[in-house]
C-alpha positions as CSV (number, residue, x, y, z in Angstrom):
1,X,61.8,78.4,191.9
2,X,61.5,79.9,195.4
3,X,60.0,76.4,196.1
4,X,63.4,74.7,195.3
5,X,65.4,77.5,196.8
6,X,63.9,77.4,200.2
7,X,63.6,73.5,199.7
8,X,67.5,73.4,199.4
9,X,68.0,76.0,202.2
10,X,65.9,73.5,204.7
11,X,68.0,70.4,203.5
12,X,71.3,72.0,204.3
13,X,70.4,74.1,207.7
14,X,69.1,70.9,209.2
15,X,71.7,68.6,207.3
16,X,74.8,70.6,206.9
17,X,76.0,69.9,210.8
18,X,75.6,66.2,210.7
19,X,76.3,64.9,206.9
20,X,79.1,66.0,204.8
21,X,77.1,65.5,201.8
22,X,75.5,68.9,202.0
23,X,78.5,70.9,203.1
24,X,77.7,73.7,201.0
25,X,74.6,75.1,200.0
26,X,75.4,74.3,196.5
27,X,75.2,70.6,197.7
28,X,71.8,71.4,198.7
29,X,70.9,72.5,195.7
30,X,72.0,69.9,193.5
31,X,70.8,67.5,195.6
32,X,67.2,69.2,195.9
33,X,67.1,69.3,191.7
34,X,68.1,65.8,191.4
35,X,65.8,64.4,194.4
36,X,62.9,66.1,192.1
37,X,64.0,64.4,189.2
38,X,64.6,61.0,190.4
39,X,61.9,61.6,192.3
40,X,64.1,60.9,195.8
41,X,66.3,58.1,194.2
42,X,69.4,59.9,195.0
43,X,71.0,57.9,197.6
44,X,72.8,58.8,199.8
45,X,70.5,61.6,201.1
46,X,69.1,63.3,204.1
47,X,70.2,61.4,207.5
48,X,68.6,63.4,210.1
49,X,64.6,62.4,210.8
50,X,63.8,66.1,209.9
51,X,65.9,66.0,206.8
52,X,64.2,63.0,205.3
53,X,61.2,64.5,206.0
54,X,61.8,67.2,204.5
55,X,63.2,65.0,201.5
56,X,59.9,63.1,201.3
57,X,58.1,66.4,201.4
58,X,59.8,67.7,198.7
59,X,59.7,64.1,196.4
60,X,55.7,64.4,196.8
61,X,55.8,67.8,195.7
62,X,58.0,66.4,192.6
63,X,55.7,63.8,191.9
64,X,52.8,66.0,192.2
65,X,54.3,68.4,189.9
66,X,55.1,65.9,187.4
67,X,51.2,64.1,187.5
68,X,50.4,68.0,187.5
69,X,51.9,68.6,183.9
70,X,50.7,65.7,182.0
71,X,47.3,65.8,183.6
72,X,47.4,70.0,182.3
73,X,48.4,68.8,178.7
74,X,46.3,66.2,178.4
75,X,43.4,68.3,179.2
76,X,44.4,71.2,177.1
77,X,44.4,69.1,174.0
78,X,41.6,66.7,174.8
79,X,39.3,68.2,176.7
80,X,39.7,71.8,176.3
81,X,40.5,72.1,172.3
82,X,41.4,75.4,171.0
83,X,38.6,77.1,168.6
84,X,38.8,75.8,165.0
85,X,39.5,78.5,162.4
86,X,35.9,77.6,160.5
87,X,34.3,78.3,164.4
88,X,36.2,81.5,164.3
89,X,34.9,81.9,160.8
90,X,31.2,81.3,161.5
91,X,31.7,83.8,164.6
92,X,33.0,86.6,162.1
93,X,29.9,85.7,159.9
94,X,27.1,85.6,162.4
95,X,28.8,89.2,163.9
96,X,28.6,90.5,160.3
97,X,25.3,89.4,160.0
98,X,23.9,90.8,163.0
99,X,25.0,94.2,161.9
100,X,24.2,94.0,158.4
101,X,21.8,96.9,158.5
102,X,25.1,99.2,159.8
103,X,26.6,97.5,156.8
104,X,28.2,99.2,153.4
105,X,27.2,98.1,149.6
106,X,30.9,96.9,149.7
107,X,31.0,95.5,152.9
108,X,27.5,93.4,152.3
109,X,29.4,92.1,148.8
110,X,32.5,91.3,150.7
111,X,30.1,89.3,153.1
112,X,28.3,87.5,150.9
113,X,31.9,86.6,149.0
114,X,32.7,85.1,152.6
115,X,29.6,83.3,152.8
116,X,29.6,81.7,149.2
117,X,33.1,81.1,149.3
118,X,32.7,79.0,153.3
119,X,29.3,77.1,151.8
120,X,31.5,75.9,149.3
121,X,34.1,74.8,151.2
122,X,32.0,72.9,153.3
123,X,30.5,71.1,150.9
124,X,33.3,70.1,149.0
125,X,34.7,68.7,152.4
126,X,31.2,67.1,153.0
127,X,31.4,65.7,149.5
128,X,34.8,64.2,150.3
129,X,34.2,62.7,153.5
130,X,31.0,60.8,151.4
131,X,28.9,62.0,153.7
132,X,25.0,62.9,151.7
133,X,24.4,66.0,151.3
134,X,20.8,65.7,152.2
């Protein structure tokens, strides 16, 4: 957001004197949001050498941003899956275990509920893929 702000304050101190399109800072504004989401198609723009430089500057930064995003989510759901709730399951378990001697009669029962009740969930989804049990 500052980005954008200061973005649209360099577009209108350097074309405000010479191009009536940004005669108000509001101008700059809009004209900096829609320049980053037509990434610069916005025609008719900066006239000054400084102000389209400053408009390319800012239409790489939109194009960066935008690459930025989709290259983020893509990763996030391909390459960096979130934990499965059986590898959060089998975390719980192997914690348990570890501390079984710390354990009560109740909580040992409970744990070995948990464990029964997972091995036979994972079979039944073995089973259904057809998958051998082997």
């Amino acid at each position: 957001m500052v980005v954008f702000l200061l973005a649209s304050l360099g577009i209108y101190l350097i074309e405000q004197p010479v191009n009536a399109q940004f005669g108000r800072y509001a101008d700059a504004l809009w004209w900096s949001f829609a320049a980053m989401q037509t990434q610069g198609a916005n025609f008719p723009g900066p006239i000054t050498p400084v102000g389209m430089l400053v408009g390319a500057i800012w239409s790489i930064i939109g194009t960066v941003a935008l690459f930025g995003v989709i290259i983020a989510t893509i990763y996030a759901y391909y390459v960096d899956p979130k934990r499965r709730p059986s590898s959060l399951i089998i975390d719980a378990l192997q914690y348990n275990l570890e501390q079984m001697e710390n354990l009560s009669a109740d909580e040992v029962n409970a744990l070995r509920d948990t464990v029964v009740n997972y091995c036979n969930a994972r079979i039944a989804a073995i089973e259904k893929s057809g998958q051998p049990r082997s």
